[in-house]
C-alpha positions as CSV (number, residue, x, y, z in Angstrom):
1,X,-33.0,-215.5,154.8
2,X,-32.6,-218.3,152.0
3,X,-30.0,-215.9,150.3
4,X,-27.9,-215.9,153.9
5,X,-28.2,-219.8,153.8
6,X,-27.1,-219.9,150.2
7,X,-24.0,-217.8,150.8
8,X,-22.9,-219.3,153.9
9,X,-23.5,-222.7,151.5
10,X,-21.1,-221.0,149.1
11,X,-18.2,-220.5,151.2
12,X,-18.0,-224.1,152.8
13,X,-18.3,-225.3,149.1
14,X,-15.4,-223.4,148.4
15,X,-13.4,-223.7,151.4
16,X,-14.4,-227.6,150.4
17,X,-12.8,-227.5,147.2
18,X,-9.8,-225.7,148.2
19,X,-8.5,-228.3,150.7
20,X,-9.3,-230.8,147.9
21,X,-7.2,-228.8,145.9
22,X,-4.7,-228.3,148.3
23,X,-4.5,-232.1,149.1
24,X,-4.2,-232.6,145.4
25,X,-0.9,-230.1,145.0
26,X,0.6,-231.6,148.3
27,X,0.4,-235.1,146.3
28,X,1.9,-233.8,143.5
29,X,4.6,-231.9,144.8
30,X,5.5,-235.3,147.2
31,X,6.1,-236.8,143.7
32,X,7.5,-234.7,142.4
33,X,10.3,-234.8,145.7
34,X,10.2,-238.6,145.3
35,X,11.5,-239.1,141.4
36,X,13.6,-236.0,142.1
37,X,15.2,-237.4,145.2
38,X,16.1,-241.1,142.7
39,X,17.5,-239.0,140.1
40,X,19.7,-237.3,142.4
41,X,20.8,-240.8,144.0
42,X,21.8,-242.0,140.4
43,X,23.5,-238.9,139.6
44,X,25.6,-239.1,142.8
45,X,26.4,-242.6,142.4
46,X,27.7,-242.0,139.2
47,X,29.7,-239.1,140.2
48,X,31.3,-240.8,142.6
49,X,30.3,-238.8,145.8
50,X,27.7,-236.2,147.1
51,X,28.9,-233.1,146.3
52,X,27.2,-231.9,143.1
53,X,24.2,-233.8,144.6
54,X,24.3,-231.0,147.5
55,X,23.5,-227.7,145.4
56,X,20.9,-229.7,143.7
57,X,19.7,-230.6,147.0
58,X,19.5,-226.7,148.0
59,X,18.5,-225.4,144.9
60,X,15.2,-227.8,145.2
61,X,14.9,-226.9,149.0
62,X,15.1,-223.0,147.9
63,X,12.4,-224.0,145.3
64,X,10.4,-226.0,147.6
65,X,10.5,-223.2,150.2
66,X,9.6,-220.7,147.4
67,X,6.6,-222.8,146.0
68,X,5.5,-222.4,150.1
69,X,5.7,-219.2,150.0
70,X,3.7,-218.7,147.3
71,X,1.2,-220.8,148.7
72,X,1.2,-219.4,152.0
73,X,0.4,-215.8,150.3
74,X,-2.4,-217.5,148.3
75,X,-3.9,-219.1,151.3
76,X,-3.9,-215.8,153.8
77,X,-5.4,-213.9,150.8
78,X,-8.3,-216.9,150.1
79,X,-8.4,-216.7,154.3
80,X,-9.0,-212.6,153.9
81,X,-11.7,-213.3,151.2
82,X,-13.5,-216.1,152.9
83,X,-13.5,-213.9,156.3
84,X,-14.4,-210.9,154.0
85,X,-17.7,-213.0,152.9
86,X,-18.2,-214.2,156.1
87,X,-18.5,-210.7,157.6
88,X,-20.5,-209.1,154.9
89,X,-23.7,-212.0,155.0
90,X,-23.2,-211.6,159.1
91,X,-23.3,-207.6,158.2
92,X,-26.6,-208.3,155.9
93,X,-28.3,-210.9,158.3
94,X,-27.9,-208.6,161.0
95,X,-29.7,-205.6,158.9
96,X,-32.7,-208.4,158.0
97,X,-33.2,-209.2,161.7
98,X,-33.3,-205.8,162.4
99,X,-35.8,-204.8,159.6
100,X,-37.7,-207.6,160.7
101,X,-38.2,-206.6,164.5
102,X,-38.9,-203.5,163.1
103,X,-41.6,-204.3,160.7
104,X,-43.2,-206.7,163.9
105,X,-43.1,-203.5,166.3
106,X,-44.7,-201.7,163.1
107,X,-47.2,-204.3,163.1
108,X,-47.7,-204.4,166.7
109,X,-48.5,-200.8,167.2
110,X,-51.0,-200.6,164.6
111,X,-53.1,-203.5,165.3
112,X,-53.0,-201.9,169.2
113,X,-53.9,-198.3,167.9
114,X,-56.8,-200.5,166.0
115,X,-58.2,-202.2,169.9
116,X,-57.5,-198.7,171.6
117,X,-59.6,-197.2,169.0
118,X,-62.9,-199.5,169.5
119,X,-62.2,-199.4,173.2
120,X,-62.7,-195.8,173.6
121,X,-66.3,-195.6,172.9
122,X,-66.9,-197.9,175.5
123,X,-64.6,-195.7,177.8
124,X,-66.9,-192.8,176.5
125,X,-70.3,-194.3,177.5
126,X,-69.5,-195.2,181.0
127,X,-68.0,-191.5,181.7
128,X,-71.8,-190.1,180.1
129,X,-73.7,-193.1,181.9
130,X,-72.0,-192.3,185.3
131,X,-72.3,-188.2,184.6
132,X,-76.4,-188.6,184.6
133,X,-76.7,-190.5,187.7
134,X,-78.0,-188.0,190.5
135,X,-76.0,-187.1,193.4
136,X,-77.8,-189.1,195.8
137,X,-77.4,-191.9,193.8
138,X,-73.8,-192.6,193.8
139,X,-73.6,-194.9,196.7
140,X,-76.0,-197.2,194.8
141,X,-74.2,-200.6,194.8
142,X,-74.9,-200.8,191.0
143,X,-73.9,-197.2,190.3
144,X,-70.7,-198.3,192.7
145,X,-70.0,-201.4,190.8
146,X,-70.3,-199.4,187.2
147,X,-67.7,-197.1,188.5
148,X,-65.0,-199.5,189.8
149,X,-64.9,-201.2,186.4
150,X,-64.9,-197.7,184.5
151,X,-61.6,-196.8,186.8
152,X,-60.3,-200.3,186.4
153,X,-60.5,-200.1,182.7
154,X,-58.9,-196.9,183.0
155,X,-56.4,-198.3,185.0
156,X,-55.2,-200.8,182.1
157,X,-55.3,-198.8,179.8
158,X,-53.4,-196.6,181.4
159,X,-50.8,-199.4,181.8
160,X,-50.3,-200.0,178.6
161,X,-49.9,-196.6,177.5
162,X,-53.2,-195.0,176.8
163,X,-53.0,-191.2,178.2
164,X,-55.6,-189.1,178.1
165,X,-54.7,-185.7,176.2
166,X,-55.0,-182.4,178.3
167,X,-57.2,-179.9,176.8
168,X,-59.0,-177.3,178.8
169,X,-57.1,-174.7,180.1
170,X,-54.2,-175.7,177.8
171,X,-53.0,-173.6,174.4
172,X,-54.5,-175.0,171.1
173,X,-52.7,-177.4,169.4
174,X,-53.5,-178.9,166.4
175,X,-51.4,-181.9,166.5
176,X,-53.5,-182.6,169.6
177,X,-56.9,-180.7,169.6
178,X,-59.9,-180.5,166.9
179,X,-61.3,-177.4,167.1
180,X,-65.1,-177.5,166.4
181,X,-66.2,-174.3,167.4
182,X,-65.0,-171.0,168.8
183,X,-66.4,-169.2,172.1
184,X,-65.8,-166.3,174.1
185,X,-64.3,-166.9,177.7
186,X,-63.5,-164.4,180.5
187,X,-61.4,-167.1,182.1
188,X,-58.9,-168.0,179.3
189,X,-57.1,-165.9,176.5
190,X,-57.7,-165.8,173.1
191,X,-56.1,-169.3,171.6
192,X,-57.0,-171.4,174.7
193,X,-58.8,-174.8,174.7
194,X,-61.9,-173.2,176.6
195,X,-64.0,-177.1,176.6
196,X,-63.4,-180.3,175.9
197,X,-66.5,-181.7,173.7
198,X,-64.8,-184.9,173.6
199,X,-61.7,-186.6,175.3
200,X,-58.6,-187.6,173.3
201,X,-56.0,-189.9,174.1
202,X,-52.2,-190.9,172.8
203,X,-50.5,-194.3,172.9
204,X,-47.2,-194.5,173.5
205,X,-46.8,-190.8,172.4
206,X,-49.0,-190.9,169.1
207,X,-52.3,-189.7,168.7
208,X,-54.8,-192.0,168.7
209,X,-57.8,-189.5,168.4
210,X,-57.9,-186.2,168.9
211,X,-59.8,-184.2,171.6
212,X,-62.6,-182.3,170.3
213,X,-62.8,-178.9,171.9
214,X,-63.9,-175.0,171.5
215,X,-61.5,-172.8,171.4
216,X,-61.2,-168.7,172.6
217,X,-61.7,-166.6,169.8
């Protein structure tokens, strides 16, 4: 960032110094016009009449026009430098604010993987607490209340982007399954996620832990 302040410095220095120096020429030439313009008086006076004074008089305006030229070409290719600078530190700030955002998303994401990863314990322990209570038992207000904040924590996490990862039933993959053991199954072909030992979950399409299973032999 301090290199984009410096350059921008750099061109209004220059662009500075080049008016200065274009005041400066304009001065010069003006005098230049002025001690030429009394020499040509004198000379015409002398001569007795304008007429040689009139070729001088063009051959300085063909000069003068020349000398504009000149400067006209100079200042159109200082204009194409300055805009040349100009668009190259817009070019480079633009790729620093982008590699910034980036590196704050990067950021981002991995300190979210970091509070999804302690959270899922907890989501862990209410689905085993609420597995042991008895059938007879679920209508107990407490069992009730446990419940509603398990699916409400669910619920958020699912809104931010936590998914649970589908295993059972589902062909073994390793970018999404740990395989811990192998069974044999009636139900399901050789390959197939046959139990899920313990749940995984992506966010935002990574992994953020892997599901656990046992696999058909």
């Amino acid at each position: 960032m301090e290199n984009q302040e410096k350059g921008l410095e750099d061109i209004m220095e220059e662009s500075a110094q080049a008016a200065m120096e274009e005041e400066s020429a304009d001065e010069e030439e003006a005098a230049e016009e002025q001690a030429a313009d009394s020499v040509d008086s004198g000379e015409a006076a002398a001569d007795g009449g304008p007429e040689k004074n009139m070729t001088r008089a063009e051959q300085r305006a063909a000069k003068k026009q020349a000398r504009q030229d000149k400067k006209s070409d100079a200042y159109k290719e200082q204009i194409e430098q300055l805009e040349d600078r100009v668009k190259r530190q817009m070019a480079e700030f633009e790729n620093f604010r982008k590699r910034t955002d980036k590196e704050k998303q990067a950021m981002f994401e991995t300190g979210a993987k970091s509070v999804i990863e302690k959270l899922l314990p907890v989501v862990d322990n209410f689905e085993r607490g609420l597995a042991t209570v008895p059938e007879e038992q679920r209508e107990d207000p407490f069992v009730d209340g446990m419940n509603r904040i398990y699916k409400q924590l669910l619920t958020e996490l699912d809104n931010i982007g936590v998914k649970p990862i589908e295993a059972v039933g589902c062909e073994f993959d390793p970018n999404l399954h740990n395989a811990v053991m192998q069974v044999e199954s009636g139900e399901y072909e050789s390959g197939v996620v046959a139990q899920e030992l313990q749940k995984g979950y992506t966010y935002r399409d990574a992994v953020v832990r892997h599901s656990m299973v046992a696999v058909v032999q």
